[in-house]
LOVO-460690 format. One record per residue: residue number from 1; residue in one letter; x, y, z of N, C-alpha, C, O, CB in turn. Coordinates in steps of 0.02 Angstrom, whole numbers. Glycine has a CB too. Layout:
<pt NUM; A; <X; Y; Z>; <X; Y; Z>; <X; Y; Z>; <X; Y; Z>; <X; Y; Z>>
...
This chain:
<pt 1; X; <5186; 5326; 4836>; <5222; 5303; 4895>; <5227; 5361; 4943>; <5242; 5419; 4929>; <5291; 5275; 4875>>
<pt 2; X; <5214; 5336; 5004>; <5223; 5412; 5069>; <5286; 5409; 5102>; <5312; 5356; 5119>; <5162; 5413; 5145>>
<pt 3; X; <5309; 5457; 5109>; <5366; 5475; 5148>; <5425; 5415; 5135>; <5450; 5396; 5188>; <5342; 5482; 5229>>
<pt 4; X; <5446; 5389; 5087>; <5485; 5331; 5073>; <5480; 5293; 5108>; <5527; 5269; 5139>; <5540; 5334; 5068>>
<pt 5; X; <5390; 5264; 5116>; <5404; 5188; 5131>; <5349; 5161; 5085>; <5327; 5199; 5042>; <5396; 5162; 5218>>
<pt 6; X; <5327; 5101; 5090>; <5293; 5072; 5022>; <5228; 5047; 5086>; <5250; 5024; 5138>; <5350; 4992; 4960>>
<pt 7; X; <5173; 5051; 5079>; <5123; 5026; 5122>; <5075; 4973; 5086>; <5027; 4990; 5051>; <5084; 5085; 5150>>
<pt 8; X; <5095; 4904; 5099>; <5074; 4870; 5042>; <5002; 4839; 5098>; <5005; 4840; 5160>; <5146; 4805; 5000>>
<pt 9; X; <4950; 4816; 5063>; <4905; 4780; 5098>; <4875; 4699; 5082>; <4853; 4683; 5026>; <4856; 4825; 5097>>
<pt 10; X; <4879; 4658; 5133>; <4892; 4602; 5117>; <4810; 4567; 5141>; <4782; 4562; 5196>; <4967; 4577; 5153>>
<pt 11; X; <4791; 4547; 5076>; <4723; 4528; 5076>; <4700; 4436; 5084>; <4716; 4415; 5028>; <4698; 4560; 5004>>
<pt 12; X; <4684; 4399; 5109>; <4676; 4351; 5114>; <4608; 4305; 5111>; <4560; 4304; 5150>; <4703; 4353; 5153>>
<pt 13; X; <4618; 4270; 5058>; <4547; 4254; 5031>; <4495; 4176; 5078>; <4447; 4139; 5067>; <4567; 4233; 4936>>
<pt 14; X; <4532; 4186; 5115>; <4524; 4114; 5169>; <4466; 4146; 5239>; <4467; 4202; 5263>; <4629; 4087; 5214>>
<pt 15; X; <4429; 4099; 5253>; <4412; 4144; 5321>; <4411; 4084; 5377>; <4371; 4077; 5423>; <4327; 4193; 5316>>
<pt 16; X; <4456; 4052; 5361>; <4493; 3981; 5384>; <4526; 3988; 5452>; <4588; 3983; 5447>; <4555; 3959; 5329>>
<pt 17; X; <4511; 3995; 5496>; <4577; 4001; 5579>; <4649; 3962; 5550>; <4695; 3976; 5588>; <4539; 3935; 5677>>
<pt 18; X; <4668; 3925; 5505>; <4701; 3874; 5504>; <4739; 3900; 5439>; <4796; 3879; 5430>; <4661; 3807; 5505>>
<pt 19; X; <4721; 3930; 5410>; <4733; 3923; 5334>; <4818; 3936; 5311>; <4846; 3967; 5356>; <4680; 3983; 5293>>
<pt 20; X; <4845; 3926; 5277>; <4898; 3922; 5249>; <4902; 3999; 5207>; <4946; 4040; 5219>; <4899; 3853; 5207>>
<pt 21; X; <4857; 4009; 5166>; <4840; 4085; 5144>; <4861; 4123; 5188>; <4914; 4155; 5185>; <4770; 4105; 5134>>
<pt 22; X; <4814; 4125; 5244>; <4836; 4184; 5276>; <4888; 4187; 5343>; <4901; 4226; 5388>; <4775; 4214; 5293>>
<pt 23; X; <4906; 4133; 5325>; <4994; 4108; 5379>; <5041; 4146; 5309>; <5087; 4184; 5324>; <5021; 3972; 5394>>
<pt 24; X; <5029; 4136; 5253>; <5088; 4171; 5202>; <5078; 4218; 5211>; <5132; 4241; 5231>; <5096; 4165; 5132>>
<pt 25; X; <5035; 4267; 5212>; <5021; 4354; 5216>; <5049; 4376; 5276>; <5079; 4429; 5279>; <4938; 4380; 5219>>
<pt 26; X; <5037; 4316; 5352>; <5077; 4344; 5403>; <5145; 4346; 5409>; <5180; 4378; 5449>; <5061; 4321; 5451>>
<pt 27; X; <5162; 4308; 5362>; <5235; 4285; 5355>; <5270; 4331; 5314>; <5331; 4327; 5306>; <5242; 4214; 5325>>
<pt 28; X; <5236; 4375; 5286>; <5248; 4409; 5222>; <5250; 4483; 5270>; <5291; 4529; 5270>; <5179; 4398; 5151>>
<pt 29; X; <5197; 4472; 5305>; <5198; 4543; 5357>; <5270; 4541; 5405>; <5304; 4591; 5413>; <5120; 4541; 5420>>
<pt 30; X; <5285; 4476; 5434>; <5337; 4471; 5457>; <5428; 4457; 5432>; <5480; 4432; 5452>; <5312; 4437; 5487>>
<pt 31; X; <5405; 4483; 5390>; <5474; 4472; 5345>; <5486; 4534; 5304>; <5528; 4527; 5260>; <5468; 4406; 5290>>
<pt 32; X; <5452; 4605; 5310>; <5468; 4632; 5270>; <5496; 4693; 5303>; <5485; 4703; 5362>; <5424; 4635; 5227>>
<pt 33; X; <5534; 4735; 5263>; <5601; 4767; 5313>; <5576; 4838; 5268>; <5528; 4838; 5230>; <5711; 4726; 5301>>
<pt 34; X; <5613; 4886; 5280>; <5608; 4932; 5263>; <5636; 4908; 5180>; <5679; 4868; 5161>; <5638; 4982; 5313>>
<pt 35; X; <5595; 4950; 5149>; <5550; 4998; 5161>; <5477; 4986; 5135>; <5451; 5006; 5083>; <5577; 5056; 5135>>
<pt 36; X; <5450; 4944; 5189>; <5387; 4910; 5174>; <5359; 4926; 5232>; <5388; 4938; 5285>; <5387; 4834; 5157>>
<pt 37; X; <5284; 4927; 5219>; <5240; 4943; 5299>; <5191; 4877; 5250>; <5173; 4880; 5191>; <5189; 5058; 5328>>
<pt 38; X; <5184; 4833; 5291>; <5119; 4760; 5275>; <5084; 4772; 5343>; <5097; 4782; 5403>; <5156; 4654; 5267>>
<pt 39; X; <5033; 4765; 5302>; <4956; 4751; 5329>; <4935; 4730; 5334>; <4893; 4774; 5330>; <4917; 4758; 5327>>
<pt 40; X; <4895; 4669; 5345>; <4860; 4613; 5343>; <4780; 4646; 5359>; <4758; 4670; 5412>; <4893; 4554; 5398>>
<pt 41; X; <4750; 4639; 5300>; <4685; 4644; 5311>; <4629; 4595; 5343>; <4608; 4548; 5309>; <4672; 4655; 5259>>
<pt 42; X; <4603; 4607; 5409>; <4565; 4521; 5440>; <4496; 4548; 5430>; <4463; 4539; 5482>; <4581; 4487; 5543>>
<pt 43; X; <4449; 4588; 5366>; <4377; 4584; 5393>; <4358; 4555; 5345>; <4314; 4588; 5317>; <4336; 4643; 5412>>
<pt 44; X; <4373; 4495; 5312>; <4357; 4463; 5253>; <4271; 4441; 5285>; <4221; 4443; 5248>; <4422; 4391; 5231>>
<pt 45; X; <4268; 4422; 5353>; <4232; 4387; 5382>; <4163; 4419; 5405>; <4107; 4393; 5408>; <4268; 4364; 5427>>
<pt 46; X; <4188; 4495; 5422>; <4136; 4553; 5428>; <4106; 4575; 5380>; <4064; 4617; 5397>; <4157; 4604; 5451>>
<pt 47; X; <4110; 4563; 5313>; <4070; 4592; 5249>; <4005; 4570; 5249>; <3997; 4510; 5256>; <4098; 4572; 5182>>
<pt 48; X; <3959; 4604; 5243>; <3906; 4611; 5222>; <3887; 4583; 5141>; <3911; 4619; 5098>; <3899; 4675; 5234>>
<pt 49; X; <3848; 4526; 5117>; <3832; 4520; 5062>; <3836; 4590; 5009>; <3825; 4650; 5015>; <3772; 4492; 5072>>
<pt 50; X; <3855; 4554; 4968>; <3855; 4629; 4917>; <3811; 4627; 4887>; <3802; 4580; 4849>; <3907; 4645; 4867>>
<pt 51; X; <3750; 4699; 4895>; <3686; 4716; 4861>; <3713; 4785; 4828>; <3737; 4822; 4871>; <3616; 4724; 4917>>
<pt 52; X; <3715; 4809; 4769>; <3731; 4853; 4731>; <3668; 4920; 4769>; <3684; 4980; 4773>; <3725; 4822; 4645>>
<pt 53; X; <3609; 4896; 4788>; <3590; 4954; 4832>; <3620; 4995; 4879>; <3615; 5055; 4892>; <3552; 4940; 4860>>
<pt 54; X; <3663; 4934; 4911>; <3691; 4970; 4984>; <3776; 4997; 4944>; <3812; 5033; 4978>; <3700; 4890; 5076>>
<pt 55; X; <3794; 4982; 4895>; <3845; 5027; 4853>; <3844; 5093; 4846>; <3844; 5117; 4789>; <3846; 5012; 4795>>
<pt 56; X; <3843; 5138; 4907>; <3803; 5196; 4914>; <3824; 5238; 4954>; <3841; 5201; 5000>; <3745; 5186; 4930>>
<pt 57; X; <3841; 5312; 4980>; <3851; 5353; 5048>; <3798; 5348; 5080>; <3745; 5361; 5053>; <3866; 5425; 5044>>
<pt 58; X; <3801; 5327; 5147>; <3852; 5311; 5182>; <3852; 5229; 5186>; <3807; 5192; 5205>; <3849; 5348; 5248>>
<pt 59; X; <3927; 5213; 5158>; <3921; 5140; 5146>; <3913; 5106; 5213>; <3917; 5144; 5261>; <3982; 5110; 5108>>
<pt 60; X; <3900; 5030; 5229>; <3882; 4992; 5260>; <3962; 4989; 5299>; <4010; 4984; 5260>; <3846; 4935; 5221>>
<pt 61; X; <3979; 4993; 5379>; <4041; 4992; 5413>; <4090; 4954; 5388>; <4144; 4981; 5376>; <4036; 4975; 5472>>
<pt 62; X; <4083; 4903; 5379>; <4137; 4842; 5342>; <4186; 4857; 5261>; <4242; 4847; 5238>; <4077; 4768; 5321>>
<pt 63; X; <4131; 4881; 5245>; <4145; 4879; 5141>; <4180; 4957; 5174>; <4236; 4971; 5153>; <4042; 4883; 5051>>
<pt 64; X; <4151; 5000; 5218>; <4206; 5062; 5236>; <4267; 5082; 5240>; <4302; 5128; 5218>; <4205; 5075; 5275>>
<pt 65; X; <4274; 5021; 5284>; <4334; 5013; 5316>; <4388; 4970; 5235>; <4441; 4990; 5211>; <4316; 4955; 5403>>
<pt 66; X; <4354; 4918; 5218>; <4394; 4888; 5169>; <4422; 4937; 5105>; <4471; 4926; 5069>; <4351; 4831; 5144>>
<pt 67; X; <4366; 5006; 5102>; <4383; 5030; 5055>; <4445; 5087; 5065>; <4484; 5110; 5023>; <4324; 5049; 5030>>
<pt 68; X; <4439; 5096; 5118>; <4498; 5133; 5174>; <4564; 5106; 5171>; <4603; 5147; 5146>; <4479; 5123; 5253>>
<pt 69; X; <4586; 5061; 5186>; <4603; 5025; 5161>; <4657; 5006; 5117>; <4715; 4988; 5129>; <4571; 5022; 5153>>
<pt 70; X; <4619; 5015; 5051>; <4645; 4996; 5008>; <4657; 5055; 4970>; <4690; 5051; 4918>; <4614; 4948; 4983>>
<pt 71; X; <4635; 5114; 4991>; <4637; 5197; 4984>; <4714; 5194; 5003>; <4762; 5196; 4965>; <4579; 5252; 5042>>
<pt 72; X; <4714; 5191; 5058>; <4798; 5187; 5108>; <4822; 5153; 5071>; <4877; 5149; 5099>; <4811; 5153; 5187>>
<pt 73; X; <4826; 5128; 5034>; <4899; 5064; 5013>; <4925; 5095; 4963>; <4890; 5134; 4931>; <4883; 4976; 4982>>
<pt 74; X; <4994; 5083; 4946>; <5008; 5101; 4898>; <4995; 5024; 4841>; <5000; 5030; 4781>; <5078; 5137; 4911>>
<pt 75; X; <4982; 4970; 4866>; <4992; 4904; 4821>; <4951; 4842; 4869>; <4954; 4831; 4929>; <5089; 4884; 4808>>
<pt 76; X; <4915; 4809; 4817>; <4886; 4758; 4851>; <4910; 4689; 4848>; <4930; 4670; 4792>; <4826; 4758; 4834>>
<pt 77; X; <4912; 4642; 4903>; <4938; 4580; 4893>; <4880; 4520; 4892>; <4868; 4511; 4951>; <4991; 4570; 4948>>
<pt 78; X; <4847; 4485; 4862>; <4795; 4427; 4864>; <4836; 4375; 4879>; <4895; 4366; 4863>; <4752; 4411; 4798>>
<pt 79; X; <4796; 4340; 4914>; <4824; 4256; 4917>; <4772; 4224; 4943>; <4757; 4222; 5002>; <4892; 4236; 4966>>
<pt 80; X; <4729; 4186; 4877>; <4676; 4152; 4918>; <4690; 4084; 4907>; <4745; 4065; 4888>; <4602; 4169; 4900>>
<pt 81; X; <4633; 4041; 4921>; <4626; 3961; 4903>; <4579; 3948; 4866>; <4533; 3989; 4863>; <4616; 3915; 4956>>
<pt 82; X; <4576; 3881; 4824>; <4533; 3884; 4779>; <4481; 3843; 4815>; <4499; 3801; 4857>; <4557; 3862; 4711>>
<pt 83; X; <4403; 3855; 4800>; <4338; 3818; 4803>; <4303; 3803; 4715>; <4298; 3834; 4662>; <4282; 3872; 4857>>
<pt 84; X; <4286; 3741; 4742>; <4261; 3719; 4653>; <4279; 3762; 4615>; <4249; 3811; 4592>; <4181; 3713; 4630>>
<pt 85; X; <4346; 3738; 4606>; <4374; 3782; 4542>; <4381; 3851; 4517>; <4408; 3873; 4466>; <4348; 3767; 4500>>
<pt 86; X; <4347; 3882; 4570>; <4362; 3954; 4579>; <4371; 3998; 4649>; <4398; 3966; 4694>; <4312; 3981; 4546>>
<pt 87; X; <4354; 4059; 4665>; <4356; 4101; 4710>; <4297; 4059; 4762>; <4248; 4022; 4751>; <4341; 4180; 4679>>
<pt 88; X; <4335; 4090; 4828>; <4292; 4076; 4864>; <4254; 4114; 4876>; <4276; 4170; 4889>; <4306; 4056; 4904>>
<pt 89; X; <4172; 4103; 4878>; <4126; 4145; 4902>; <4139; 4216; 4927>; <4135; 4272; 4900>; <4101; 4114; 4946>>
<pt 90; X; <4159; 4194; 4991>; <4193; 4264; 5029>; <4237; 4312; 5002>; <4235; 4373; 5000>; <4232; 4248; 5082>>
<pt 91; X; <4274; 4273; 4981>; <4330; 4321; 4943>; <4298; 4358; 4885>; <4309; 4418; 4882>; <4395; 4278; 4912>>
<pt 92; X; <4248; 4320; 4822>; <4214; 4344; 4784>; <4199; 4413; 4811>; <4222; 4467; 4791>; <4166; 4304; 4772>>
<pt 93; X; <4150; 4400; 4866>; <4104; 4455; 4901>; <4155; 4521; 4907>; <4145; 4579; 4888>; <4074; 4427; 4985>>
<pt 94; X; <4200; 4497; 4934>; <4256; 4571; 4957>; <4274; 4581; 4897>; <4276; 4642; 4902>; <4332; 4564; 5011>>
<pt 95; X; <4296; 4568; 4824>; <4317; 4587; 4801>; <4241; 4625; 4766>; <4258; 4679; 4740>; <4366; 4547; 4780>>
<pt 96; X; <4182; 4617; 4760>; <4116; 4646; 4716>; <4118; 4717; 4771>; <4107; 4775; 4756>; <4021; 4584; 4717>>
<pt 97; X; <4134; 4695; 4824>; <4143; 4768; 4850>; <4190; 4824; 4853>; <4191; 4878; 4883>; <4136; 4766; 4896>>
<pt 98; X; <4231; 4789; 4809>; <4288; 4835; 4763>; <4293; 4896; 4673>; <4331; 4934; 4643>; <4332; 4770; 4747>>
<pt 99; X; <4214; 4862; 4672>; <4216; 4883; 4615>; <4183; 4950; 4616>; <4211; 4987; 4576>; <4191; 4838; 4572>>
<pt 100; X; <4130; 4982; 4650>; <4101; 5039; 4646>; <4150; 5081; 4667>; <4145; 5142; 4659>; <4042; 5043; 4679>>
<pt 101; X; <4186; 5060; 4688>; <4225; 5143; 4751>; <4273; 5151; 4708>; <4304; 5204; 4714>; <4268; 5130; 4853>>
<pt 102; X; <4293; 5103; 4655>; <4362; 5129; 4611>; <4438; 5140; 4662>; <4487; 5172; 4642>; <4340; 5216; 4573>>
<pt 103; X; <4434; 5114; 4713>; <4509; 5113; 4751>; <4562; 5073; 4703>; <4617; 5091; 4682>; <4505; 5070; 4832>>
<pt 104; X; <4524; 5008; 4694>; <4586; 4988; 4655>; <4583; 4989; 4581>; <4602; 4940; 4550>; <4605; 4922; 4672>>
<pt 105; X; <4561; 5038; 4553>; <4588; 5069; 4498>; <4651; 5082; 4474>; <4679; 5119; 4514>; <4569; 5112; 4499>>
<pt 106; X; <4683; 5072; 4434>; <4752; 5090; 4419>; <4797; 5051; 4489>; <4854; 5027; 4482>; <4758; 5186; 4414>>
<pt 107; X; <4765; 5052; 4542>; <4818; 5023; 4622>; <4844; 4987; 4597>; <4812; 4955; 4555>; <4792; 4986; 4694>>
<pt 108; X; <4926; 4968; 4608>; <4974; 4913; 4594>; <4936; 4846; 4629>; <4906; 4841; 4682>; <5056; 4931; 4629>>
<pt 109; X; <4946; 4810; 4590>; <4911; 4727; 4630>; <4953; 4659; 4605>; <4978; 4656; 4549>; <4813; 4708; 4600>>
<pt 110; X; <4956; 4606; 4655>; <4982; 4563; 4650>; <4964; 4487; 4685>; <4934; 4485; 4739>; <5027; 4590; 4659>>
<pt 111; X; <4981; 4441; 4660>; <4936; 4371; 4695>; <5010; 4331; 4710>; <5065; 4334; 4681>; <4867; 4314; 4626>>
<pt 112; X; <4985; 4294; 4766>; <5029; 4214; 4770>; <4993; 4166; 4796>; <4952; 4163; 4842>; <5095; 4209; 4816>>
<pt 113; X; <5016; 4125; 4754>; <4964; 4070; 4779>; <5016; 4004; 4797>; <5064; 3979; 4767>; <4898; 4049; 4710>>
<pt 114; X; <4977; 3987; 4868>; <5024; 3933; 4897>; <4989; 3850; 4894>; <4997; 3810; 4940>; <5041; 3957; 4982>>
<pt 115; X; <4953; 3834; 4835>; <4927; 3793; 4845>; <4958; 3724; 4793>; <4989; 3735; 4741>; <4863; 3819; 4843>>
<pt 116; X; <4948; 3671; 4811>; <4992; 3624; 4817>; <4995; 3617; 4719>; <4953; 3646; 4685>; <4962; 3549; 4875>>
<pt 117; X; <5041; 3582; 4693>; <5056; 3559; 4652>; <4981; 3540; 4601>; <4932; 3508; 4621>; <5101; 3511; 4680>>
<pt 118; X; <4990; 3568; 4540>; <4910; 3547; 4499>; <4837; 3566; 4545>; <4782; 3540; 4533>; <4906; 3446; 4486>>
<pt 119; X; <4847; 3611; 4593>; <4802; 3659; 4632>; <4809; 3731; 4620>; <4862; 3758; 4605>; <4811; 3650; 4703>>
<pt 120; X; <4744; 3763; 4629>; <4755; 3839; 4624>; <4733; 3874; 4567>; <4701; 3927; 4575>; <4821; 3854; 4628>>
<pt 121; X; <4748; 3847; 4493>; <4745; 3873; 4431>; <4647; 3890; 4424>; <4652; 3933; 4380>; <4786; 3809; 4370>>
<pt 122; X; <4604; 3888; 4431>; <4549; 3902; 4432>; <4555; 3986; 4456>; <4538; 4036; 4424>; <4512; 3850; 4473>>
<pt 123; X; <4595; 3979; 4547>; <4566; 4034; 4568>; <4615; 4108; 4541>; <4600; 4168; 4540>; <4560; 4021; 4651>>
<pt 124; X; <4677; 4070; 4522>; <4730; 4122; 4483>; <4691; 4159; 4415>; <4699; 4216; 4394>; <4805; 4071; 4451>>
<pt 125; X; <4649; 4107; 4392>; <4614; 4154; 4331>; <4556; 4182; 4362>; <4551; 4243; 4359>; <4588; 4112; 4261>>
<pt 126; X; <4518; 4155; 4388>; <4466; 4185; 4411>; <4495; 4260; 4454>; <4454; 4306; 4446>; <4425; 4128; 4458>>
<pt 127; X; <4530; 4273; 4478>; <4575; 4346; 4510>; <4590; 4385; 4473>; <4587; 4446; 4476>; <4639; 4341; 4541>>
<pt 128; X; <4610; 4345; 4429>; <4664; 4383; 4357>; <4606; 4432; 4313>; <4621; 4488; 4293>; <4707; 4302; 4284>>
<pt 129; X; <4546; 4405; 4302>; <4481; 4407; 4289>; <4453; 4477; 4323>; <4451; 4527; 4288>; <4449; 4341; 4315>>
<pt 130; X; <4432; 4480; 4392>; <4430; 4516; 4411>; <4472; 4574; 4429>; <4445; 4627; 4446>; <4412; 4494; 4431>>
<pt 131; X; <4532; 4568; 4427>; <4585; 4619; 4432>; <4576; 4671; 4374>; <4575; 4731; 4383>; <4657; 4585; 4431>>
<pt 132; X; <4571; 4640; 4313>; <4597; 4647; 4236>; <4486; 4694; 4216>; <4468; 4725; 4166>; <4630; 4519; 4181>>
<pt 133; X; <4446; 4677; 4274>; <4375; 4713; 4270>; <4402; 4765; 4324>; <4392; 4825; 4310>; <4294; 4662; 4293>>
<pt 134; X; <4420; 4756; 4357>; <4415; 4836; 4425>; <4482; 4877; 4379>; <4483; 4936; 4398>; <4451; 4808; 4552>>
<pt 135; X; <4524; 4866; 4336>; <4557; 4907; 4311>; <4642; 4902; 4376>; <4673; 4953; 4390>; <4501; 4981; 4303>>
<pt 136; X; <4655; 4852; 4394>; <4707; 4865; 4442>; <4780; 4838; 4405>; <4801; 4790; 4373>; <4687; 4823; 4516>>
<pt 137; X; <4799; 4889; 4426>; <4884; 4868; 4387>; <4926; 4817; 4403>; <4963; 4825; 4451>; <4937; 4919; 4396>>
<pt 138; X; <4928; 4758; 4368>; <4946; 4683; 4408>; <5013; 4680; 4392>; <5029; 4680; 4333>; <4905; 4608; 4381>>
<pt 139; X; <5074; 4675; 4455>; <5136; 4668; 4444>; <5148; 4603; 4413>; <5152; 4551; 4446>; <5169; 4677; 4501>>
<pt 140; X; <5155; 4608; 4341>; <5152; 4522; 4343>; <5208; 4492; 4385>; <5198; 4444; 4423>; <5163; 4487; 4265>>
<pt 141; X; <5290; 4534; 4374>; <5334; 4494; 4386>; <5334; 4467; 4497>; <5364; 4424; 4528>; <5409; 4542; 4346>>
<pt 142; X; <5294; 4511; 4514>; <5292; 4494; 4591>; <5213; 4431; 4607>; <5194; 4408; 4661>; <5281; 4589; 4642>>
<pt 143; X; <5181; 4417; 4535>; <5128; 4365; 4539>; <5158; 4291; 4542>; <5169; 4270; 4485>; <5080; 4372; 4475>>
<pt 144; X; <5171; 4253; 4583>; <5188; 4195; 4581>; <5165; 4129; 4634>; <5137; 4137; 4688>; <5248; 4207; 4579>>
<pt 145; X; <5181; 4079; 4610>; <5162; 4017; 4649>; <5232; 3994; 4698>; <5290; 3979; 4681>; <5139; 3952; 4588>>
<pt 146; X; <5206; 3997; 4753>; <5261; 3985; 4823>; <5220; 3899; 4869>; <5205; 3893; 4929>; <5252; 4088; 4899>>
<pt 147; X; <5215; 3862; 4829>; <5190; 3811; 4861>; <5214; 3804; 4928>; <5273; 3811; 4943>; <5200; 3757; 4827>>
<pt 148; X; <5166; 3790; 4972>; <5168; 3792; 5048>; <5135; 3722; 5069>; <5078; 3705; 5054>; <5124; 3861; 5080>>
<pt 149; X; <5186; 3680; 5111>; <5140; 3647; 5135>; <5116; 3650; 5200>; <5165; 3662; 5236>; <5153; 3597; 5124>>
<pt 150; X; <5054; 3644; 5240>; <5018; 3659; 5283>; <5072; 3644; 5339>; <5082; 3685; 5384>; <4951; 3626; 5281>>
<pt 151; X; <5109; 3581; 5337>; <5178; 3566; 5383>; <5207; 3617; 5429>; <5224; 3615; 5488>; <5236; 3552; 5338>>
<pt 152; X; <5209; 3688; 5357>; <5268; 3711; 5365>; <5228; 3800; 5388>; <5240; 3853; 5360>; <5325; 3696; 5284>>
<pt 153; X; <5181; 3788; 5447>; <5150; 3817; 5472>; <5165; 3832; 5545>; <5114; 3811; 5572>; <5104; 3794; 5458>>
<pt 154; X; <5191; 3849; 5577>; <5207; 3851; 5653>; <5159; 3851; 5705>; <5105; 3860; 5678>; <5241; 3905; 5666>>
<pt 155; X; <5153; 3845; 5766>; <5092; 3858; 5795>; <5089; 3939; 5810>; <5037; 3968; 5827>; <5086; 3811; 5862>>
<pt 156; X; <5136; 3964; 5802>; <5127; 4028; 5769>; <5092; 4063; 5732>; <5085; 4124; 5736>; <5154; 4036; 5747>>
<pt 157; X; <5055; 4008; 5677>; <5032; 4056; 5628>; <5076; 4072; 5577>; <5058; 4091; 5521>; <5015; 4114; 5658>>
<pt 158; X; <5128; 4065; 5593>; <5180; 4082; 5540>; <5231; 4037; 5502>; <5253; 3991; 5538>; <5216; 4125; 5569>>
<pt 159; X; <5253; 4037; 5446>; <5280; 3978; 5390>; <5365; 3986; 5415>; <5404; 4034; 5417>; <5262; 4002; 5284>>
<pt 160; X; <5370; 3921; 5431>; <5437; 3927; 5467>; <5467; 3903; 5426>; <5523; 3887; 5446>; <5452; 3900; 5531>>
<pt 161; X; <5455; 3886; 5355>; <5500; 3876; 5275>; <5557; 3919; 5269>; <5541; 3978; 5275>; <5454; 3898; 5204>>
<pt 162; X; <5609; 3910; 5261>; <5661; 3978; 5257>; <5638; 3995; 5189>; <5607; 4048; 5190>; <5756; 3964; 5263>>
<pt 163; X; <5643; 3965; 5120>; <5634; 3948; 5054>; <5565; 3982; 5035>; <5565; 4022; 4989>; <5637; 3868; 5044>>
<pt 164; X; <5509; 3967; 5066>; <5452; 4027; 5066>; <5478; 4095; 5100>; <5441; 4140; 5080>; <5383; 4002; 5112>>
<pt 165; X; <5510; 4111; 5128>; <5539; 4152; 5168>; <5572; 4205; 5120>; <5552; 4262; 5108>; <5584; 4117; 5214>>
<pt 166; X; <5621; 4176; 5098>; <5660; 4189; 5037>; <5619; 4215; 4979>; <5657; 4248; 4942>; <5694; 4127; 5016>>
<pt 167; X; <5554; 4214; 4956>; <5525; 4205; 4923>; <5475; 4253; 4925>; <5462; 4287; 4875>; <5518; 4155; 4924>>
<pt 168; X; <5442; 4261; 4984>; <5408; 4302; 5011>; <5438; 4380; 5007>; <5401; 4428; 4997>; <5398; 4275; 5074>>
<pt 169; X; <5502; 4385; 5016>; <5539; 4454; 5014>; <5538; 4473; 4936>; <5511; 4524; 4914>; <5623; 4450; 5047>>
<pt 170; X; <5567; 4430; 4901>; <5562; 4440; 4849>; <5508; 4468; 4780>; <5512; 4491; 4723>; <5579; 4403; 4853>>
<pt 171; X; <5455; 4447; 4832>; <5390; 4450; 4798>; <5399; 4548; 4828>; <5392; 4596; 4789>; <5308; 4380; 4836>>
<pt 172; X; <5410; 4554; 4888>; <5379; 4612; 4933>; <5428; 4662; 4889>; <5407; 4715; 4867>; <5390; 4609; 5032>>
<pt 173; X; <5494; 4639; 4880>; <5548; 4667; 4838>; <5540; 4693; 4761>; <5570; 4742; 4739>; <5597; 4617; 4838>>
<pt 174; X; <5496; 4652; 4725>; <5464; 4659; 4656>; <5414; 4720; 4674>; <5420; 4775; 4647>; <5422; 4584; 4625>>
<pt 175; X; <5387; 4711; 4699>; <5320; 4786; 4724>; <5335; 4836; 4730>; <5305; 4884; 4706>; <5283; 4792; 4786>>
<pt 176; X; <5409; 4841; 4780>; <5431; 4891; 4800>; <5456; 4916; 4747>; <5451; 4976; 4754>; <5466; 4888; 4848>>
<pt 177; X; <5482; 4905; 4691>; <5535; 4912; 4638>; <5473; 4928; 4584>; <5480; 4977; 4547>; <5594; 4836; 4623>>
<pt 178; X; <5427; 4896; 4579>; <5360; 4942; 4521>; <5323; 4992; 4561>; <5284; 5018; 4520>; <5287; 4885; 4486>>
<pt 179; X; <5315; 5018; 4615>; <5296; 5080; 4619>; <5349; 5117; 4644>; <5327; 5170; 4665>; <5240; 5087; 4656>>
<pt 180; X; <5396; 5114; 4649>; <5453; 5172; 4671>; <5428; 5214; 4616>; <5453; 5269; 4606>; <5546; 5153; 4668>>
């Protein structure tokens, strides 16, 4: 942790204009008080296919920056959506470009998933999966399900749920409290 604040980075597995995923991460960015710095990471969309060739100095601008990143954080936040029963493509991709650089090694990490009732469980293991291969330290107690419904989305961009709200701190509150 730097200078007593917690710099958490909030990853979003959607590359959706609309998505509910990444309305919780903004919501999560906007709700968190000292002593939290949130980030919202947006180059899910700029990645480059992952070829283990280009896993290499000087990496490709995108996988750079992501690995930067996640260097800076003290803790990572996921929140994706599920596709046939698992990760989505994209998100896959960003996360294969996690594995050579070793950033999130040992890094505190954590998921929420806002997807509706008997939804989600595919992509929670499929994460869990990959978290548990890159070696990242998964808060369990800040991993949880905050069902969101798309409703409760503002034209904002942001979840005008008080109850996700509530929820959202709490999660940011669990993080802060395993890496102090």
């Amino acid at each position: 942790m730097k200078a007593g604040r917690t710099r958490i980075l909030l990853v979003s597995g959607s590359t959706r204009g609309g998505s509910a995923n990444t309305a919780a991460l903004r919501t999560m960015r906007a709700v968190a008080g000292r002593p939290v710095t949130a980030v919202l990471y947006e180059g899910l969309s700029t990645l480059p296919a992952f070829n283990p060739d280009d896993d290499r100095e000087p990496l490709p601008p995108a996988p750079a920056e992501l690995r930067r990143e996640i260097a800076a954080a003290d803790a990572v936040v996921f929140c994706t959506p599920e596709y046939a029963g698992s990760l989505p493509g994209s998100f896959k991709n960003l996360l294969d470009w996690t594995v050579g650089g070793g950033e999130m090694y040992g890094k505190p990490a954590a998921w929420i998933n806002v997807a509706a009732p008997g939804r989600g469980a595919g992509a929670e293991e499929s994460l869990a999966s990959v978290l548990g291969y890159i070696g990242a330290a998964v808060i369990e107690k800040a991993c949880r399900r905050i069902t969101l419904s798309g409703l409760a989305v503002g034209p904002d961009g942001l979840v005008n749920d008080p109850s996700f709200r509530t929820e959202a701190v709490r999660v940011l509150d669990d993080i802060v409290s395993a890496v102090s």
